[in-house]
N, C-alpha and C positions, 0 to 999 in steps of 0.2 A: 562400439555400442554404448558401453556404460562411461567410456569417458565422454562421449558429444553430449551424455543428461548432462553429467556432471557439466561442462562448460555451460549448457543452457537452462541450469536448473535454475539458477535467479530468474529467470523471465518468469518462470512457472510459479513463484511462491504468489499463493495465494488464488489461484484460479483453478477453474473447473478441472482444465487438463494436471495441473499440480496435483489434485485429490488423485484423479485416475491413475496417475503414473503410482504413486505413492501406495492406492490399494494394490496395484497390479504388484507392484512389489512384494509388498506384505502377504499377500497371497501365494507371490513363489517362493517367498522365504519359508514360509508354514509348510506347507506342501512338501517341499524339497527335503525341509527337515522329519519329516514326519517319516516320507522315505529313504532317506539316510538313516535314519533309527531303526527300520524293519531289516535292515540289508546286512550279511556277515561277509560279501566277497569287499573285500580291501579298496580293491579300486574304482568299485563301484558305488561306495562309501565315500572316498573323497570325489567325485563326480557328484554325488547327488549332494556333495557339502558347500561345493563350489558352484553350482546351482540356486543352493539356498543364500548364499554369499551373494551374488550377482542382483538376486530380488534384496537383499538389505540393502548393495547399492542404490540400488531403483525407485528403493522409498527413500532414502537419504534425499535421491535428487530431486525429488517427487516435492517434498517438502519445499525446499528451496531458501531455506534459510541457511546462512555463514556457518552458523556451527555442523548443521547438515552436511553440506558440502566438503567442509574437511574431513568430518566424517566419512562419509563417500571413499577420500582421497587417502587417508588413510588406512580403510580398508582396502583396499584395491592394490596397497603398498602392502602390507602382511597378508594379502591373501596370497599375492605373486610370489615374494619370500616361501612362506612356510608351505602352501601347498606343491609347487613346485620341489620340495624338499621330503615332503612323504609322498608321494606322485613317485618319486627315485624310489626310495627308501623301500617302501611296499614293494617294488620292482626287483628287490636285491632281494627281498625274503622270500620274495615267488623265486627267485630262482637256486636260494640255498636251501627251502624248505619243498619247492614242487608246489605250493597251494599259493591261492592268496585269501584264503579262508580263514578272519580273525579268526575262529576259535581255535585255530591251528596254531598261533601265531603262542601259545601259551609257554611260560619259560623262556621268553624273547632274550630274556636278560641273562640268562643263562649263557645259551646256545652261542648269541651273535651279541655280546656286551656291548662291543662298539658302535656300531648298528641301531643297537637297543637305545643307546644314549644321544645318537643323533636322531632320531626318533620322538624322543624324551623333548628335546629340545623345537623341533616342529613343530610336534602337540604344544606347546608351551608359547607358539607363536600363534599356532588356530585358537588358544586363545584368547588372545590380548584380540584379536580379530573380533572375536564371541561378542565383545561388549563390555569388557569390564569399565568401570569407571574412569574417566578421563584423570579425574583431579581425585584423591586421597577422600580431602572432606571440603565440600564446596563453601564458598560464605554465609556466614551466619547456623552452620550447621554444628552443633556442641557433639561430644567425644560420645555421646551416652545414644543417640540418635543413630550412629556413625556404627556402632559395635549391636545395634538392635537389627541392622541390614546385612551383615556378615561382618568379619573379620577387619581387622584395621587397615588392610593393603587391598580393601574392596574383593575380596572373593567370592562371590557367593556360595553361599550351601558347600563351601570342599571340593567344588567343579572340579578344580587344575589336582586338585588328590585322586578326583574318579579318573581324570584321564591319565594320569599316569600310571593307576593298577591297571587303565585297559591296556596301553603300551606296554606295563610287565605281564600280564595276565592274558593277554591274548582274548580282553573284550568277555569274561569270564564274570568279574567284578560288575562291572556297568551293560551287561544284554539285559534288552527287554522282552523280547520277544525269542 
């Protein structure tokens, strides 16, 4: 599905059906993430993450512009990697913990270190996926402009900090609901 936008998203740049694709995407990104953030079962958390994944692609291809489309391809490449990697990984704590209930999942690093640290490192692939900045600091952009939008290695707000108290914390640090 999302690879045949991706091959035919250049026809689309620029027309009626480009916009469509592009809100419909946008639409299920929101959506999916909105219910990926209300949800505590594990793997119904990456389900509704890879969901909202699926709609980025779809506005990527929606758009239809070169950078778009790598974009697209690139995600589709760390979404495969890292969630197919906490997809397992949640799978081994349901069966050494009995839940797949984050807030169960607390003292992760304790219990299951090894585990905890391949973990560590998926979260860490979801999200370079998330969006962070392609390039450092783009052309023409001065160091002062650069450290007004986060951090100098593009972070914003301490993201990749929250997700990895919710991987030690067991989703404690960052629930919202």
């Amino acid at each position: 599905g999302v690879y045949l936008l991706i091959r035919i998203s250049p026809m689309m740049k620029g027309t009626l059906t480009g916009v469509l694709v592009t809100l419909i995407g946008g639409f299920t990104f929101f959506a999916a993430s909105l219910m990926a953030i209300a949800t505590s079962d594990g793997k119904r958390l990456l389900a509704h993450s890879t969901v909202s994944n699926l709609g980025l692609i779809v506005a990527c291809a929606g758009v239809g512009l070169p950078e778009s489309v790598w974009a697209g391809v690139m995600l589709i490449v760390f979404h495969a990697v890292s969630k197919s990697l906490m997809f397992l990984c949640v799978g081994a704590v349901e069966n050494v913990t009995g839940s797949r209930n984050i807030e169960d999942m607390h003292g992760l690093i304790i219990k299951l270190p090894k585990l905890a640290i391949v973990m560590i490192i998926g979260i860490c692939g979801i999200r370079r996926e998330g969006g962070e900045r392609a390039a450092d600091t783009p052309e023409g952009e001065d160091d002062a402009d650069q450290k007004e939008d986060g951090d100098e290695h593009g972070d914003q707000t301490g993201c990749g900090q929250i997700q990895i108290d919710v991987a030690l914390h067991g989703g404690q640090a960052g629930k919202v609901f």
